[in-house]
C-alpha positions in Angstrom: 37.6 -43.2 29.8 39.5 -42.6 26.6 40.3 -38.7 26.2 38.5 -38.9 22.5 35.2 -40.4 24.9 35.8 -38.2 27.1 35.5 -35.0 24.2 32.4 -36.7 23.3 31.0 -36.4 26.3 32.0 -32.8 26.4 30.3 -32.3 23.3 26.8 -34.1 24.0 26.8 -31.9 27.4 27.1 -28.9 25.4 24.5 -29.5 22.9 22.1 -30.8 25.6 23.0 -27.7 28.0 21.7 -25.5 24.6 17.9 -27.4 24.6 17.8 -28.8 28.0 14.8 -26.4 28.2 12.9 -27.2 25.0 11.4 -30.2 24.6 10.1 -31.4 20.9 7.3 -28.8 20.0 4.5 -28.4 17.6 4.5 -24.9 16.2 0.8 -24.4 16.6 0.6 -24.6 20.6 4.0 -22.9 20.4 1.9 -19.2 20.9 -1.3 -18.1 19.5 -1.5 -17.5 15.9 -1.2 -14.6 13.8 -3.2 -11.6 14.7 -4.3 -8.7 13.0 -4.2 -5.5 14.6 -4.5 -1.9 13.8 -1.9 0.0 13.8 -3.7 3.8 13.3 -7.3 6.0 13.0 -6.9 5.4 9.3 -8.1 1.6 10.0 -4.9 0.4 8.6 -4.4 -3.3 9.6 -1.6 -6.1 9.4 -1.2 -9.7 10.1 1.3 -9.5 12.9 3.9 -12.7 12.1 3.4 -15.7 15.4 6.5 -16.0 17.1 7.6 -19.5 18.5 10.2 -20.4 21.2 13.2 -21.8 20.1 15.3 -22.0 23.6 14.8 -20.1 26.7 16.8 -16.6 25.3 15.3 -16.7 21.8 12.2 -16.5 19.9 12.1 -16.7 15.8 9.6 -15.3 13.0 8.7 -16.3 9.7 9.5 -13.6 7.4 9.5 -15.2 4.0 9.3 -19.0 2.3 10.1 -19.5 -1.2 9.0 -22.2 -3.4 10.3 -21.5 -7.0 10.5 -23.3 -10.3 13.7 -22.5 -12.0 16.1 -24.0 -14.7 18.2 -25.6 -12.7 15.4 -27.5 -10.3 13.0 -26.4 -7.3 14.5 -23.4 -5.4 13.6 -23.1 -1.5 14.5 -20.3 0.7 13.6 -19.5 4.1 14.2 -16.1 5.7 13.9 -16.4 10.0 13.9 -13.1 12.3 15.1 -14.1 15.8 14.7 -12.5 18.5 17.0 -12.2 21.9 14.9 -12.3 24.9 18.2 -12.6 27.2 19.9 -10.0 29.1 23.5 -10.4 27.6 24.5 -11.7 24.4 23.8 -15.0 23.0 24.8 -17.6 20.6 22.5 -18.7 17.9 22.6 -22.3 18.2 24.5 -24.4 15.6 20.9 -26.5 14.4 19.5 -28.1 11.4 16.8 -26.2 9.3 15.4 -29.0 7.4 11.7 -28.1 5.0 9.4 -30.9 5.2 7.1 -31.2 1.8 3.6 -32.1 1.8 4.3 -35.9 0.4 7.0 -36.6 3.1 10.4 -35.4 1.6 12.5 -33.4 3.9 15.2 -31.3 2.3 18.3 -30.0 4.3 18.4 -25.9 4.2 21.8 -24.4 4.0 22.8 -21.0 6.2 24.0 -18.0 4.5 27.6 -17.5 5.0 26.9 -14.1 6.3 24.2 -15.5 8.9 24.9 -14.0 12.4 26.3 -16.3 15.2 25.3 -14.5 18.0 22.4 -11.6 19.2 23.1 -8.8 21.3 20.2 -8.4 24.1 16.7 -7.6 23.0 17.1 -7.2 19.1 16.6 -8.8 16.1 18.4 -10.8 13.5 17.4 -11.9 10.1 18.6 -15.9 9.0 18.6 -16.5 5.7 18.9 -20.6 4.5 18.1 -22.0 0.8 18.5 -25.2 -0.6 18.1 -26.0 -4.5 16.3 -29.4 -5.1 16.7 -31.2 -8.5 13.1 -32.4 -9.4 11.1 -31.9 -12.2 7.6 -31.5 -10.6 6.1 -29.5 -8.6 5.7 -30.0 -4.4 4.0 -28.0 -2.0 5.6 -27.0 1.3 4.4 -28.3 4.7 6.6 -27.8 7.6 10.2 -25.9 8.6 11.7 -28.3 11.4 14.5 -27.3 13.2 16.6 -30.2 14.9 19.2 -30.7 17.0 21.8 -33.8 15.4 24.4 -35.7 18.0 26.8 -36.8 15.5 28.5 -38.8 18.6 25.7 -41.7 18.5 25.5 -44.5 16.1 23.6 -44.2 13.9 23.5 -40.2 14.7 20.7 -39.5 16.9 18.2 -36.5 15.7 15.9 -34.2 17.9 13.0 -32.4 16.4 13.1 -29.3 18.2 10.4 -27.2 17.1 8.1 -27.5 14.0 6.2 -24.7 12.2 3.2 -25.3 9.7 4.4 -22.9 6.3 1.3 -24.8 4.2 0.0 -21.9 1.6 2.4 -19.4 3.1 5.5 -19.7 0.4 5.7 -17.8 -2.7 6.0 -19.5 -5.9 7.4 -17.1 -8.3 6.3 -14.3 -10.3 3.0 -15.9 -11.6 2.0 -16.8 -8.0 -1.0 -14.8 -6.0 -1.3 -13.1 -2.9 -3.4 -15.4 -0.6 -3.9 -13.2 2.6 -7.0 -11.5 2.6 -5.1 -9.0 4.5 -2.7 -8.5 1.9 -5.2 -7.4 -0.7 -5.6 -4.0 -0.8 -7.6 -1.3 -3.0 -6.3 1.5 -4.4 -6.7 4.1 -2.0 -6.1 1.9 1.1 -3.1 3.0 3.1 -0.7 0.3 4.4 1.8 -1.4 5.4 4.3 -4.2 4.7 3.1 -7.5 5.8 5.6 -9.8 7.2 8.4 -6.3 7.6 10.0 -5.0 10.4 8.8 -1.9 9.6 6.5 0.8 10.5 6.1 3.1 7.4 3.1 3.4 5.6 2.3 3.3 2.3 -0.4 4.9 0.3 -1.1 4.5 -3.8 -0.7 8.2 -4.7 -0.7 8.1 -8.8 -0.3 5.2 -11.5 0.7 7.4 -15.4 1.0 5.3 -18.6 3.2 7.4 -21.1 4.5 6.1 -24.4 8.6 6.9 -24.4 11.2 6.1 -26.9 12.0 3.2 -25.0 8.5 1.8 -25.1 5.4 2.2 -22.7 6.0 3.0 -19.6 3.3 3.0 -16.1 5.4 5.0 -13.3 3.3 4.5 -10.0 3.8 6.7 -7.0 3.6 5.5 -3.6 3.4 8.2 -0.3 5.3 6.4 2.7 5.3 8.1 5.7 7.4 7.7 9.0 4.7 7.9 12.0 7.4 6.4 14.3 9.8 8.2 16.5 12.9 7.4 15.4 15.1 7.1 11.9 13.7 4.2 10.0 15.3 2.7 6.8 13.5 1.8 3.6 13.0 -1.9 3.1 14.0 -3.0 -0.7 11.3 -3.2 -2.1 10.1 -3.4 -6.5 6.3 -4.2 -8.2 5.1 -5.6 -11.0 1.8 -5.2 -12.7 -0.5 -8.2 -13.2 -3.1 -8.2 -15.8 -6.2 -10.9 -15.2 -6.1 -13.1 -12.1 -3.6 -15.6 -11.1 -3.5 -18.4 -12.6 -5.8 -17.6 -15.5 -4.3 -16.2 -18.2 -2.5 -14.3 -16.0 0.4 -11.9 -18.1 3.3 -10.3 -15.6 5.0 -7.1 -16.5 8.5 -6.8 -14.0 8.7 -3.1 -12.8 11.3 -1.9 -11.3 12.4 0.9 -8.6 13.7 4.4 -9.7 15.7 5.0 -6.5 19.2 4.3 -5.9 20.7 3.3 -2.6 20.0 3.6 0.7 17.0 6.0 2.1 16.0 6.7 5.2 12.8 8.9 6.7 13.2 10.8 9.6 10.6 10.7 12.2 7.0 12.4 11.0 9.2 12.4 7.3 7.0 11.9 4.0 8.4 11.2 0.5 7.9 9.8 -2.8 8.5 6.2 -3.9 8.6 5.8 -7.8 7.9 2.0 -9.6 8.3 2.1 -13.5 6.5 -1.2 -15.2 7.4 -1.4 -18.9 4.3 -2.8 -20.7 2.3 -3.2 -24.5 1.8 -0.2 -26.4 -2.6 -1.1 -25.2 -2.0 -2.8 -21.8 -4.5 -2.1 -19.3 -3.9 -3.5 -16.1 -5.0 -5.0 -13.7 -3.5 -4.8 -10.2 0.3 -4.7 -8.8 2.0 -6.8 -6.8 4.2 -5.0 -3.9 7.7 -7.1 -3.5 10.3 -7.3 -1.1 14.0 -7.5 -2.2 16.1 -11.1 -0.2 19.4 -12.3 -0.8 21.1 -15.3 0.2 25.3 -15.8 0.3 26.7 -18.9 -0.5 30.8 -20.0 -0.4 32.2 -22.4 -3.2 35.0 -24.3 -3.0 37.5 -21.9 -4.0 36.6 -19.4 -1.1 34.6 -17.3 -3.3 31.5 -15.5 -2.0 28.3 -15.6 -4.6 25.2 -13.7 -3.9 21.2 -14.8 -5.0 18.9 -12.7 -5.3 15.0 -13.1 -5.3 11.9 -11.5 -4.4 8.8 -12.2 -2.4 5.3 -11.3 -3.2 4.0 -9.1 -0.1 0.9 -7.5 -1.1 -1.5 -7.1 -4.0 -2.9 -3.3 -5.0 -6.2 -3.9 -7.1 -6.6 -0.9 -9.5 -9.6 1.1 -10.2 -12.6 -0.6 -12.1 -12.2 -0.6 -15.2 -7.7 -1.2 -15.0 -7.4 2.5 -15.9 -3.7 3.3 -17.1 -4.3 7.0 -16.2 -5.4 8.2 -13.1 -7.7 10.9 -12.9 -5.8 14.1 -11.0 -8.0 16.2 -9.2 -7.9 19.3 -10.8 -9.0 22.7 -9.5 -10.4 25.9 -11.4 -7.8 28.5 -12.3 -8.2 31.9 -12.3 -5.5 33.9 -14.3 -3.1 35.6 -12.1 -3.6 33.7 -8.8 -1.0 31.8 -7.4 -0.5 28.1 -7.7 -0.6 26.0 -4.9 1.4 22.9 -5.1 2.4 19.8 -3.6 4.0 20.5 -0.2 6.3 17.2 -0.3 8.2 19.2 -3.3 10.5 21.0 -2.8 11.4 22.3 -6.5 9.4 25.9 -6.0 11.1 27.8 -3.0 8.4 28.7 -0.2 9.3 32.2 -0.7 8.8 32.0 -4.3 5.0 32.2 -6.0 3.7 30.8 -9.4 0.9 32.0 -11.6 0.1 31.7 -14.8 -0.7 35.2 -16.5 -1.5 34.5 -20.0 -2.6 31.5 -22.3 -3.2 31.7 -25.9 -3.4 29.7 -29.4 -0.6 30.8 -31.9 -0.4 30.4 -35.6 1.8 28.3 -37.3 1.4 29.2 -41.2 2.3 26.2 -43.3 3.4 23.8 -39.8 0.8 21.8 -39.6 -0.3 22.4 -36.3 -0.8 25.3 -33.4 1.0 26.5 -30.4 -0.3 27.0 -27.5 2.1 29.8 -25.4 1.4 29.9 -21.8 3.5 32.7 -20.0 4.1 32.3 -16.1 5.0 34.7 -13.7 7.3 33.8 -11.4 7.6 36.2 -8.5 10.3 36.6 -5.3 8.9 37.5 -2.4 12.3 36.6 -0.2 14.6 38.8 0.4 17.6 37.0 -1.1 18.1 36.1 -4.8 16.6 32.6 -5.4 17.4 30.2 -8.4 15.0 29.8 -11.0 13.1 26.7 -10.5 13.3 24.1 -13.2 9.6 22.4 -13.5 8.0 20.7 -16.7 3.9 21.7 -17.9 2.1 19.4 -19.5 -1.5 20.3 -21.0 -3.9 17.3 -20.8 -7.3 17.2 -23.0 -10.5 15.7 -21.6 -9.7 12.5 -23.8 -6.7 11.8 -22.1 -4.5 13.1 -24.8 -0.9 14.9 -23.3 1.0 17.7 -24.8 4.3 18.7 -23.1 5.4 22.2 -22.8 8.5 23.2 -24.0 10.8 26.1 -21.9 11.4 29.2 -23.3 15.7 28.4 -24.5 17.4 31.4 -22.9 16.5 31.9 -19.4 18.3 33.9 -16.8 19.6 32.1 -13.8 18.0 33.8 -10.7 15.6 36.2 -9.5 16.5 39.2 -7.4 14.1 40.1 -4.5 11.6 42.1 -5.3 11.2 41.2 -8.8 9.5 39.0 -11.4 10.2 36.8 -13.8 8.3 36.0 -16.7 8.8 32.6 -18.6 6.9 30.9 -21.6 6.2 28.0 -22.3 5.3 26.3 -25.8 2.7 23.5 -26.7 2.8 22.1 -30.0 -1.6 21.1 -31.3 -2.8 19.7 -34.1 -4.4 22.1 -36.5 -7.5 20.5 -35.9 -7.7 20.6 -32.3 -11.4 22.1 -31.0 -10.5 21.6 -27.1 -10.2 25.6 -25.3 -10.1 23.6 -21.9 -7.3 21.9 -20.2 -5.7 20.6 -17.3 -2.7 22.3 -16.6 0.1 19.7 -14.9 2.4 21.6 -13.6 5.7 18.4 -13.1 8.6 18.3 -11.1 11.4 18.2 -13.3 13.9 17.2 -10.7 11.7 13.6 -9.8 14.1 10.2 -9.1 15.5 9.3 -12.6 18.6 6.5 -12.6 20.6 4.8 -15.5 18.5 1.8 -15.1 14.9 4.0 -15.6 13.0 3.4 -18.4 12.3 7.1 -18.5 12.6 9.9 -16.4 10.5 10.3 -13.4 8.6 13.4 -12.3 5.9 14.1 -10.1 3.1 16.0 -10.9 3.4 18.8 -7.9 -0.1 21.1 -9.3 -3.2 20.0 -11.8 -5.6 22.7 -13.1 -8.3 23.0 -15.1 -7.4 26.1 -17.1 -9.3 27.8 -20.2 -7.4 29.1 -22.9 -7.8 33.4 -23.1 -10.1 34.4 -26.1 -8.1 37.2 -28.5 -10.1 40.3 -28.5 -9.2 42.3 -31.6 -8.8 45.5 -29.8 -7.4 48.0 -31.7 -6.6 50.5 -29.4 -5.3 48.5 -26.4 -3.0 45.6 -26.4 -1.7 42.9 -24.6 2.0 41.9 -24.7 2.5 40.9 -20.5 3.8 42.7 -18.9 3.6 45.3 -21.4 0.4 47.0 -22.6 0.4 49.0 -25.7 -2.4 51.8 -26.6 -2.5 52.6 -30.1 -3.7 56.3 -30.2 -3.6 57.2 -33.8 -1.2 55.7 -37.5 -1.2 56.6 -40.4 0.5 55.4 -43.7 2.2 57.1 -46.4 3.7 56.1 -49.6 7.0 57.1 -51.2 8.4 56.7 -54.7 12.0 57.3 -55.6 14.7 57.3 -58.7 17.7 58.0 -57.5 19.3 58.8 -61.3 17.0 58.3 -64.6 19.3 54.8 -65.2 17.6 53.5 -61.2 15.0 51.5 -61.3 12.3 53.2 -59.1 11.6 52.3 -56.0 8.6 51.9 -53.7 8.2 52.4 -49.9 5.9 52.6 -47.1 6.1 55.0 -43.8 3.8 54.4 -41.3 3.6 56.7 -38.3 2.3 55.3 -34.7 1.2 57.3 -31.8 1.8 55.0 -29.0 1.4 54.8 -24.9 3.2 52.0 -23.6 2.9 50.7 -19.8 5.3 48.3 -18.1 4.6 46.4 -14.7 6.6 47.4 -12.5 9.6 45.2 -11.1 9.2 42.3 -14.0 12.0 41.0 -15.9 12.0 39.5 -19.3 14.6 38.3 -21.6 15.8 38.3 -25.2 13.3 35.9 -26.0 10.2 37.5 -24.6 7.5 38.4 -27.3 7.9 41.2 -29.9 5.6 43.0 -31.9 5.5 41.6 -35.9 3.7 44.4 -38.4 3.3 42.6 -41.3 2.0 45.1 -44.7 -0.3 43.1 -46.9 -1.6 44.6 -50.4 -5.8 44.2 -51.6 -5.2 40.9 -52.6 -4.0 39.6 -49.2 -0.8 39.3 -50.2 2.3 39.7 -48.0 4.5 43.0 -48.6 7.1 43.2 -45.9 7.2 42.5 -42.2 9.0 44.8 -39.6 9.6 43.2 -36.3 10.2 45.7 -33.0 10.9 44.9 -29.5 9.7 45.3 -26.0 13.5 45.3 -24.8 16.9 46.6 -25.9 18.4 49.6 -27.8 16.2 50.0 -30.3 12.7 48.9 -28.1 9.3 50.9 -28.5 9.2 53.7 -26.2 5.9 55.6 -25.7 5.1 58.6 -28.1 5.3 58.8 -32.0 7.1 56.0 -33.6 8.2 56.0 -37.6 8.7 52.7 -39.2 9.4 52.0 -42.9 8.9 49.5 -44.7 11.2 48.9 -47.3 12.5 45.8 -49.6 9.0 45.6 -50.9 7.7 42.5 -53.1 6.2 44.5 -55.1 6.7 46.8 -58.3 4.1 49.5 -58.1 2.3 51.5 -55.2 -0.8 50.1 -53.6 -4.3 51.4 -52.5 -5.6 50.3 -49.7 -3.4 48.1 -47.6 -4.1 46.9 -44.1 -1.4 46.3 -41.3 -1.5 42.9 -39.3 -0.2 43.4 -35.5 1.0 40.2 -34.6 2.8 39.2 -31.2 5.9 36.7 -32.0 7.1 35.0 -29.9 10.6 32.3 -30.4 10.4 28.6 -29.1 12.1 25.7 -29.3 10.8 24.8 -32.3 10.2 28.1 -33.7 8.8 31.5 -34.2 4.8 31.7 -33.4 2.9 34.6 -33.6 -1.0 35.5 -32.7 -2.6 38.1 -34.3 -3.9 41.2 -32.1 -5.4 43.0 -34.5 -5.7 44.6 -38.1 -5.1 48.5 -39.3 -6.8 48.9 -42.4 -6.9 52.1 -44.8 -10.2 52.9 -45.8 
């Protein structure tokens, strides 16, 4: 025997010695077919994938079958998960992966240059193999075939090793539908990932439509939770929303994921996933499609590595009747100066740290064109350590689904010492015309997943309350300027004329005297910014004379007992009979002074 016959022989043994134990099988009496099982008490269910023998040490999964139109002809991909049965490690055998179509054709797969050639004992391995086939129409996939080849015979001689039926399991693009029943979910369904190696489940936690200056934008929130015991990784994962059912008049918005890079849960971990779908200013949809992330690794002639990427469709999320954009948040009744509970997955408000909002009013602006709302919130430290002051976003929602964002007060200090308070205001801007006194109070994580490829930041609403704006009492004698409260015991107003030399012009002003008792909470700290008290002098006619503006902090703040202020630089000419005294509390936001009146001294 010639030594090149006798390498041949060699060669044939060795193949044969792989499959000597597998003789040409038919996928379906390979193992029983899929099953779906429960995985929890919630009732949450998947279809676990069939496995089929390959050889004696190895068993293999379908994970994902692709069947895309593209530019440049039909695209197939195939992602297999084997599994080692063996003891030791094993080699993946060199075999054919060939995709037989439903009118015949049979289309060699190539492996990804990165696919593994060997499994270690009892774990997995993902294959990935795609082939791009240059025909115009459209085919339907019937059958993965995997074959052993003797390129030794003439002509070469080809086993069929094992065959699996993939008929209405590929995904055809974007515009395709999810057929598993399983794989259809509502919107409060928890669940997992069909067809993952993965245990964490999912749960549809919030879907928001806001308009941004980069267009409209839904952000959906998914809870996933970790109920294993060990570290588990987040598959790649993105969703789009669908509006109308597939295939009729179907219109697909791509969304995308606002996290970056690898995350892992711990065991018992929960967290956040955000999706942001950019739509029409008045789209409504309909459901979203869950997708997983694949990539296959191809080698040219020049050595160079190229990476495709694509995406399977793994599950469908229908969305409330009606395709609401916004969510209803379940919103509780507030009670002024009770703490807020919030979210216990955020971790933006320190557990020794408490929330409440003490004071809600609507402000003036003269000549604006609209009203501010100024909620102030008390922020307390109950540690015994200084803690950083939280940065959160508030948001004020109307019954008819109309938003106004709060504005931070723009100098705020940078922590809170133990024992103490804080108080910090926040400004919403209303139009003039506005007849709502109720809202819901969202109270926003400001620090949610946000990346240079979101289409707008990304916050999670940690608190929602249904709050009622405080009525002004015009109370003459006792008012309100939190955590200050002033008691006006007695005023009076005088008049003065002078000439200082018979050539001056004369010169009017006013001297009003106030009799004040002023209390402080104890341990709360305010800032430069925190209201003052505006005294505006108006003549009969209602026109304004002068304004003096006095503060609650400082050198030169309002102290209890008798206080003297003049006012001077009058607009006007002659003295005056009877004026009244508007007491105003100012207050400076970002886009402005506002000021709500407290009440009015009038001579009489």
């Amino acid at each position: 025997m010639s030594r090149k016959m006798k390498l041949a022989a060699v060669a044939v043994g060795f193949t044969l010695s792989l499959f000597h134990f597998i003789p040409p099988v038919v996928a379906e009496a390979a193992e029983p077919a899929a099953t779906i099982l429960p995985i929890d008490a919630e009732g949450i269910s998947i279809s676990k994938p069939s496995s089929y023998l390959l050889n004696d040490t190895l068993k293999v999964e379908i994970k994902s079958v692709l069947n895309e139109t593209t530019s440049e002809g039909q695209r197939i991909a195939v992602v297999v998960r084997a599994k080692s049965t063996a003891s030791k490690v094993v080699s993946i055998p060199d075999m054919e992966l060939r995709v037989r179509a439903a009118d015949g054709s049979e289309y060699m797969l190539q492996a990804s240059v990165f696919n593994a050639h060997a499994i270690r004992p009892q774990t997995n391995e993902e294959l990935s193999y795609m082939a791009v086939v240059d025909r115009k129409d459209t085919f339907e996939l019937k059958e993965l075939v995997w074959l052993s080849v003797d390129w030794y015979t003439y002509p070469k001689t080809e086993t069929e090793l094992l065959i699996i039926p993939v008929s209405g399991r590929s995904w055809n693009g974007a515009l395709s539908s999810i057929q598993d029943p399983s794989a259809k979910k509502t919107w409060d369904e928890s669940f997992q990932i069909p067809n993952i190696d993965s245990p964490l489940i999912y749960k549809p936690a919030a879907i928001h439509k806001e308009s941004t200056s980069k267009g409209t934008i839904h952000t959906v929130k998914l809870l996933v939770e970790n109920r294993s015991t060990k570290k588990e990784m987040l598959p790649s994962l993105s969703m789009d929303g669908r509006v109308g059912a597939a295939g009729v008049n179907t219109t697909l918005f791509n969304g995308a994921n606002a996290e970056q890079g690898a995350i892992t849960l711990e065991p018992g971990e929960k967290r956040y996933l955000y999706f942001q779908i950019s739509t029409d200013k008045d789209t409504i949809l309909s459901s979203l499609n869950v997708l997983s992330s694949e990539n296959f690794r191809q080698m040219d002639a020049k050595g160079t590595v190229t990476q495709v990427g694509y995406s399977i469709g793994r599950l469908n999320i229908a969305l409330p009747q009606g395709g609401q954009a916004d969510l209803p948040v379940q919103s509780l009744a507030y009670q002024y100066g009770t703490d807020f509970s919030f979210d216990s997955l955020s971790d933006t408000i320190d557990p020794h740290m408490s929330v409440s909002l003490v004071e809600m009013h609507m402000h003036e602006n003269e000549g604006e064109g609209y009203n501010t709302v100024i909620g102030k919130f008390k922020l307390s430290n109950n540690g015994d350590q200084p803690l950083p002051l939280p940065v959160f976003q508030t948001k004020l929602e109307t019954e008819s689904g109309a938003a106004y964002s709060g504005s931070r007060q723009t100098t705020t200090a940078q922590d809170i010492m133990p024992g103490t308070a804080y108080i910090l205001s926040y400004s919403y801007r209303m139009p003039i015309d506005m007849k709502d006194r109720t809202f819901v109070l969202k109270i926003l994580d400001a620090n949610g997943s946000t990346t240079a490829s979101s289409a707008a930041p990304v916050t999670n609403t940690i608190g929602a309350y249904s709050v009622a704006l405080q009525q002004d009492v015009m109370d003459a004698e006792k008012l309100s300027f939190y955590p200050f409260q002033v008691k006006l015991n007695d005023w009076s107003l005088m008049a003065r004329t002078s000439a200082p030399s018979a050539t001056s012009p004369i010169t009017y002003t006013y001297r009003l005297k106030l009799s004040l008792d002023i209390e402080r909470e104890e341990k709360m700290i305010v800032d430069k910014d925190f209201s003052k008290m505006s005294l505006e002098l108006i003549d009969p006619t209602g026109k304004l004379l002068s304004v003096k503006t006095l503060n609650f902090t400082g050198v030169n703040r309002l102290v209890s007992g008798m206080q003297f202020i003049t006012f001077d630089n009058l607009r006007t000419d002659e003295q005056e009979y009877p004026l009244s005294i508007n007491v105003y509390e100012t207050i400076a936001t970002p886009n402005g002074e506002v000021k709500r009146l407290m009440t009015v001294l009038q001579e009489r």
